[in-house]
C-alpha positions as CSV (number, residue, x, y, z in Angstrom):
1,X,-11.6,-26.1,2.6
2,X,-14.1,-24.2,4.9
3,X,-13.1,-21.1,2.9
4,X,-14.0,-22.3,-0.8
5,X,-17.0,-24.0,0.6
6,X,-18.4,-20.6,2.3
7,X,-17.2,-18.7,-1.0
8,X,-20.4,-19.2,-2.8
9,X,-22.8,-18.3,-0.3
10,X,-21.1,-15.4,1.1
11,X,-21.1,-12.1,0.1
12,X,-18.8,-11.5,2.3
13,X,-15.8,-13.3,1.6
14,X,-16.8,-12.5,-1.9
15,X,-16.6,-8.4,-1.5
16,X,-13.4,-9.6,0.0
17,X,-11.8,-11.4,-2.5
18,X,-12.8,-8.9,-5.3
19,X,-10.8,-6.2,-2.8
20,X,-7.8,-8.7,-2.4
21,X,-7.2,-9.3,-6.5
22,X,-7.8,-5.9,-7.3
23,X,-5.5,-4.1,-4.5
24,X,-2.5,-6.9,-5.6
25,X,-2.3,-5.5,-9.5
26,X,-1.6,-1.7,-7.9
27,X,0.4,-3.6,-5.3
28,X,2.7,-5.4,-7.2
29,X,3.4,-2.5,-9.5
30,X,3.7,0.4,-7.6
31,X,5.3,-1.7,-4.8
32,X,8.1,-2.1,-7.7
33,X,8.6,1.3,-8.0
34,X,9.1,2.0,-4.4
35,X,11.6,-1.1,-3.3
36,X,13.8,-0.2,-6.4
37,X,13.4,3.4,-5.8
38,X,14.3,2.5,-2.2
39,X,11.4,4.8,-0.7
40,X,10.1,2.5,1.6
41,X,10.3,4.9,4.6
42,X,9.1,7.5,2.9
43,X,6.0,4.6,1.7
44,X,5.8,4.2,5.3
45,X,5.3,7.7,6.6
46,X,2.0,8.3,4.2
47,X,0.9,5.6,5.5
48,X,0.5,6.6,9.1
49,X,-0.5,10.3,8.3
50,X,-3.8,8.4,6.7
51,X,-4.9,7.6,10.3
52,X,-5.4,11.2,10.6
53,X,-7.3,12.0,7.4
54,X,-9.8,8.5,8.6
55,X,-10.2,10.5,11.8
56,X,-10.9,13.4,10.5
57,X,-13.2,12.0,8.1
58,X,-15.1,10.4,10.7
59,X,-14.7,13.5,13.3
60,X,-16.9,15.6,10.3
61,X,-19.8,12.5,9.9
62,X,-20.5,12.3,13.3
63,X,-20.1,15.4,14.8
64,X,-20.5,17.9,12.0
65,X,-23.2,15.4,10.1
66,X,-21.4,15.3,6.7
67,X,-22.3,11.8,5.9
68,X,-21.3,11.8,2.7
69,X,-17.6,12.1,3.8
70,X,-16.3,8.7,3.7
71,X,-13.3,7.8,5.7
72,X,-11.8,6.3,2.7
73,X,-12.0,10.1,1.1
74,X,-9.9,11.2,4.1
75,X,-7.3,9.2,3.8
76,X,-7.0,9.8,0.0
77,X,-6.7,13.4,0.8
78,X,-4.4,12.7,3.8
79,X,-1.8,10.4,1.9
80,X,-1.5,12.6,-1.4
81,X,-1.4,15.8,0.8
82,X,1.4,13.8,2.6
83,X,3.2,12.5,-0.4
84,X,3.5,15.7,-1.6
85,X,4.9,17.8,1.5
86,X,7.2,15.2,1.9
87,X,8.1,15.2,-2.3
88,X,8.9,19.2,-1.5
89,X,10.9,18.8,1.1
90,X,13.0,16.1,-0.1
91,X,13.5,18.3,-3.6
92,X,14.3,21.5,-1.8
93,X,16.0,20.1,1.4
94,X,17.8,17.1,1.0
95,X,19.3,17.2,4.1
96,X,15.9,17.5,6.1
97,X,14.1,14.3,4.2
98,X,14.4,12.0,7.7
99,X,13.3,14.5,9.8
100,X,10.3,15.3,7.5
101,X,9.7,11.6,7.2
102,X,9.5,11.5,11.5
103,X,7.6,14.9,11.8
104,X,5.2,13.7,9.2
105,X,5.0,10.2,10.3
106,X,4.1,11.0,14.5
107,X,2.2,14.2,13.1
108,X,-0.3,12.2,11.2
109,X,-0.7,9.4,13.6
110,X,-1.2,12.1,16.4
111,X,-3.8,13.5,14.6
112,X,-6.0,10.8,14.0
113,X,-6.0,10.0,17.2
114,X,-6.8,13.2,18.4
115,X,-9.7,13.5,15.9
116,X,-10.9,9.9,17.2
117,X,-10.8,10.8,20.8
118,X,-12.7,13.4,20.2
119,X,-15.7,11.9,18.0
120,X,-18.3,10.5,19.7
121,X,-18.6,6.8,21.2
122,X,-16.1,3.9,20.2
123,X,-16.3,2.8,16.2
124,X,-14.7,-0.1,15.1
125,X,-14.7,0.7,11.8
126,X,-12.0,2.9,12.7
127,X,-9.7,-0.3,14.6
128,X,-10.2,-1.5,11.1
129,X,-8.3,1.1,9.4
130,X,-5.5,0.2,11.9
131,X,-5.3,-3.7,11.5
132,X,-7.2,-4.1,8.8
133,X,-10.8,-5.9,8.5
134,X,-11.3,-7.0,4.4
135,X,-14.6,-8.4,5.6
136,X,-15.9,-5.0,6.5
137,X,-15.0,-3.6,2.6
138,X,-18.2,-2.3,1.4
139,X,-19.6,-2.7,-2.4
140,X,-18.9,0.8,-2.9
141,X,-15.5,1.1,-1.3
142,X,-14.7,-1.7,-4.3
143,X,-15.3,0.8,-6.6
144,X,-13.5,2.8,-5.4
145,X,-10.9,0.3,-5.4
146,X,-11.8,-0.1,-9.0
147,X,-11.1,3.4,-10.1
148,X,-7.8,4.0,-8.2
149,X,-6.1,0.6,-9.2
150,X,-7.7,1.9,-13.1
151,X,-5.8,5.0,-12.5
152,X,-2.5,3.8,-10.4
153,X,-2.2,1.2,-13.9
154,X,-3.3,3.5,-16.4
155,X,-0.4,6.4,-15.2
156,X,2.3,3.7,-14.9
157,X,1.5,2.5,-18.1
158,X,1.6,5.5,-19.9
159,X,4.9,7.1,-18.0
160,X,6.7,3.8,-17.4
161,X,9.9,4.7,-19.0
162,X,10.3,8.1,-17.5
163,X,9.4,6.6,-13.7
164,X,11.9,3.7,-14.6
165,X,14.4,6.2,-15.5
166,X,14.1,8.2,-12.1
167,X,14.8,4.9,-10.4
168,X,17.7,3.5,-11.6
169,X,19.9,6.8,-12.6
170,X,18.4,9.9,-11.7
171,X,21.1,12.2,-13.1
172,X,21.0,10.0,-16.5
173,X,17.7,10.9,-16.5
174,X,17.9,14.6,-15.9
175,X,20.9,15.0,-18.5
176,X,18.2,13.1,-21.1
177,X,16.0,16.2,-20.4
178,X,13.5,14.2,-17.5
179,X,11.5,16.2,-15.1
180,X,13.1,14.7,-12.6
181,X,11.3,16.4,-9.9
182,X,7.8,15.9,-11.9
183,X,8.0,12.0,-11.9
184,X,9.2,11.6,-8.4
185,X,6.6,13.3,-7.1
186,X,3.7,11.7,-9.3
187,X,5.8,8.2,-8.1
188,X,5.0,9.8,-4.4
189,X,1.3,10.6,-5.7
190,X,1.1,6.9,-7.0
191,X,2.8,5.3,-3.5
192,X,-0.2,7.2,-1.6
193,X,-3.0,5.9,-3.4
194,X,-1.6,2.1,-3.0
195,X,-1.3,2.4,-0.1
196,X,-4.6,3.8,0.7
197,X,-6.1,0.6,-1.6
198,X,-3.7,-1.7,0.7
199,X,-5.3,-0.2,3.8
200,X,-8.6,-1.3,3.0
201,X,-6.5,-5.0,3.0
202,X,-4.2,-5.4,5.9
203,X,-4.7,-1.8,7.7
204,X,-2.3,1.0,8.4
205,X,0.1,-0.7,10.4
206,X,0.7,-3.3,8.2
207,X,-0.1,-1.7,4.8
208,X,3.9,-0.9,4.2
209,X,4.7,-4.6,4.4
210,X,2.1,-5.9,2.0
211,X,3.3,-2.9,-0.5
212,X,7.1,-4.2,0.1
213,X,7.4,-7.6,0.5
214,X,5.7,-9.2,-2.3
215,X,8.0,-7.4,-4.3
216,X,11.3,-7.6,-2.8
217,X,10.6,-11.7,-3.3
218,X,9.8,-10.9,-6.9
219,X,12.9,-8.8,-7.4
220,X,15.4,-11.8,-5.9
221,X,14.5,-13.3,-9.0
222,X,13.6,-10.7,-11.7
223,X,16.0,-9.7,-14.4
224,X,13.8,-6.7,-15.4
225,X,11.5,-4.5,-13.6
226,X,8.7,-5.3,-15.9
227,X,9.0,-9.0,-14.5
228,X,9.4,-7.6,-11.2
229,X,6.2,-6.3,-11.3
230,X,4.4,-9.2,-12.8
231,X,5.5,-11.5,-10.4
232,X,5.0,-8.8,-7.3
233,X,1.3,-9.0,-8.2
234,X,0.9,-12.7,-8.0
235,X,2.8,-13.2,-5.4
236,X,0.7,-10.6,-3.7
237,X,-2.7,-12.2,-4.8
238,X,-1.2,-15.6,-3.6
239,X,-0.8,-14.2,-0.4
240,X,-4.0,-12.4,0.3
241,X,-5.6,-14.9,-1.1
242,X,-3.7,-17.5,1.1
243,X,-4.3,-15.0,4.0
244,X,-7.9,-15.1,3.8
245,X,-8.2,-18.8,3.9
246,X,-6.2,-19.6,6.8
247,X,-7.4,-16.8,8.7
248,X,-11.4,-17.8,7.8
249,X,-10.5,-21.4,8.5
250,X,-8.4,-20.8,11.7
251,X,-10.4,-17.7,13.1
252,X,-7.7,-15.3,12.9
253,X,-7.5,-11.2,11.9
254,X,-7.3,-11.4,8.2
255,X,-4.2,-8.3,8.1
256,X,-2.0,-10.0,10.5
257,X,-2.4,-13.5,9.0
258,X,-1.9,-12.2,5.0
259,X,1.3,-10.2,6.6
260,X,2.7,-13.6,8.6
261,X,2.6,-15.5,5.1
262,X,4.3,-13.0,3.0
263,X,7.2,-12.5,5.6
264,X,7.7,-16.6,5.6
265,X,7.5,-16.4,2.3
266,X,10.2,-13.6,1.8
267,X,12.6,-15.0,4.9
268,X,12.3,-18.2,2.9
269,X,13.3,-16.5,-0.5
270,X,16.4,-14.7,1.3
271,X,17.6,-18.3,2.5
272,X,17.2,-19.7,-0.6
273,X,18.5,-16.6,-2.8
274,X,22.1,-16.8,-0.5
275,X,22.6,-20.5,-1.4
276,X,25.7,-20.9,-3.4
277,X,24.1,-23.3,-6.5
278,X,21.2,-20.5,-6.1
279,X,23.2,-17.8,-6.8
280,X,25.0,-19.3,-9.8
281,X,21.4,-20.1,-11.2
282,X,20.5,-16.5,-11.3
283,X,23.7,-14.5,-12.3
C-alpha cells in the first residue's frame, strides 16, 4: 500500500514504472524467441559483454570529456557487436559456439571492469548497471526505452513467420527458401537490444533471468507461440510491477526482489505443470 500511495507524488517510482511496462512488451516477445530457440546461453553471454561497453562508455565521459556518450549507448553497441561475433561464429563454426559463448562472456566482463578501474573515482551509477537500480532510469533513458521496444515490436512483427520458422525447424525453413543465417542473426540483434532494455530493470546479472523466466511460465501453458508471447509480457509486467512494490514497501534492491518473485512464480508453475490431473488438462 506504501507503493500506490507514493505513486502519485513521485516522479520517481513513476519514471520507474513507465521503464517496467515498456521493457515487459520487448521482454515477453523476444524472451519467446530465445527460450523456444533455446539460446539462452548465448542471451546470457551478450549480456555480460554490456558491462564492458557501460565501462567504456563511462571511461570516454570522464576521462576523455565526451559527455554526450551515454552508458546506455555503450552497451547498445557492446551487445549487438557481441550478438553478432557470436552469430558468425556459430554459422561458420559450429563446433566452436561454447567456447565463443565463454571467451565472449569473461572477455566482456573483463573489460568493463578494466575500463571502470581505470576511470576516475567510484560511480554508482555503474553498480547499477550490475544489479540494477529502476529508480535511477532517467526521463531520457525512457525514450530510449521507447524507441528500442518501438523497433524490437515493429521487426518481430513484420518478420514473425520467417523468425518462427528458424525456431521450430530450421532445415524446413531453409528447404522453403529462408535465409536462415539472416533471421538468426537479426533474432541475435533483437536478443541484444532486450536485453540492454532489461538491464536498465534488474541489471546485468540478473537481466538473463527476467528475459527467460516469464516466458518459460508462459510456455508451460501456451499452445502457440503467439500466446506465448502474450502471456510472457504480462506475466513479466506482473512481476516487475510486483517487484517494485515489495521492494519499495520492504526496502529492498528492486532487481533482486523482481527476480526472487518470478523464480517463485516459475518453481511454482513447474510443480504444478508435473501434476498428473495438470498434465491431462493441458495435452
Amino acid at each position: 500500500m506504501g507503493f500506490l500511495t507514493a505513486l502519485p507524488e513521485s516522479i520517481f517510482l513513476q519514471t520507474a514504472l513507465a521503464t517496467a511496462l515498456l521493457a515487459s512488451i520487448a521482454c515477453g516477445v523476444v524472451g519467446s524467441f530465445v527460450v523456444t530457440r533455446r539460446i539462452t546461453y548465448i542471451a546470457g553471454s551478450v549480456a555480460h559483454c554490456v558491462l564492458g561497453g557501460v565501462g567504456l562508455a563511462r571511461y570516454l565521459q570522464v576521462v576523455h570529456g565526451w559527455s554526450f556518450f551515454d552508458p546506455l549507448y555503450g552497451a547498445l553497441i557492446a551487445a549487438i557487436g557481441s550478438a553478432l561475433l557470436i552469430g558468425w561464429v556459430t554459422l561458420r563454426a559450429k563446433e566452436r559456439e561454447d567456447t565463443i559463448i565463454g571467451a565472449t562472456w569473461a572477455i566482456g566482463m573483463a573489460v568493463g571492469v578494466l575500463f571502470i578501474s581505470k576511470t576516475p573515482g567510484y560511480n554508482e551509477n555503474l553498480m547499477s548497471y550490475l544489479f540494477g537500480n529502476i529508480l535511477l532510469v532517467s526521463r531520457s533513458e525512457v525514450w530510449l526505452v521507447v524507441v528500442l521496444d518501438l523497433f524490437v515490436l515493429g521487426v518481430c512483427g513484420l518478420f514473425y513467420k520467417k523468425l518462427l520458422a528458424i525456431c521450430f525447424d530450421e532445415e524446413f525453413a531453409r528447404l522453403r527458401g529462408v535465409h536462415v543465417e539472416f533471421y538468426y542473426l537479426l533474432l541475435l540483434c533483437l536478443t541484444a537490444l532486450t536485453v540492454v532494455l532489461l538491464t536498465t530493470v534488474v541489471g546485468i546479472i540478473l537481466v538473463i533471468a527476467l528475459l527467460t523466466l516469464p516466458s518459460a511460465i508462459a510456455g508451460l501453458f501456451s499452445r502457440t507461440l503467439l500466446q506465448m508471447m502474450v502471456w510472457g509480457s504480462l506475466l513479466c509486467c506482473l512481476f516487475t510491477l510486483g517487484g517494485l512494490a515489495v521492494s519499495y514497501d520492504l526496502d529492498l534492491p528492486p532487481g533482486a526482489t523482481i527476480i526472487v518473485i518470478a523464480g517463485f512464480f516459475y518453481l511454482c508453475a513447474v510443480s504444478l505443470r508435473a501434476l498428473p490431473f495438470m498434465r491431462r488438462f493441458l495435452t
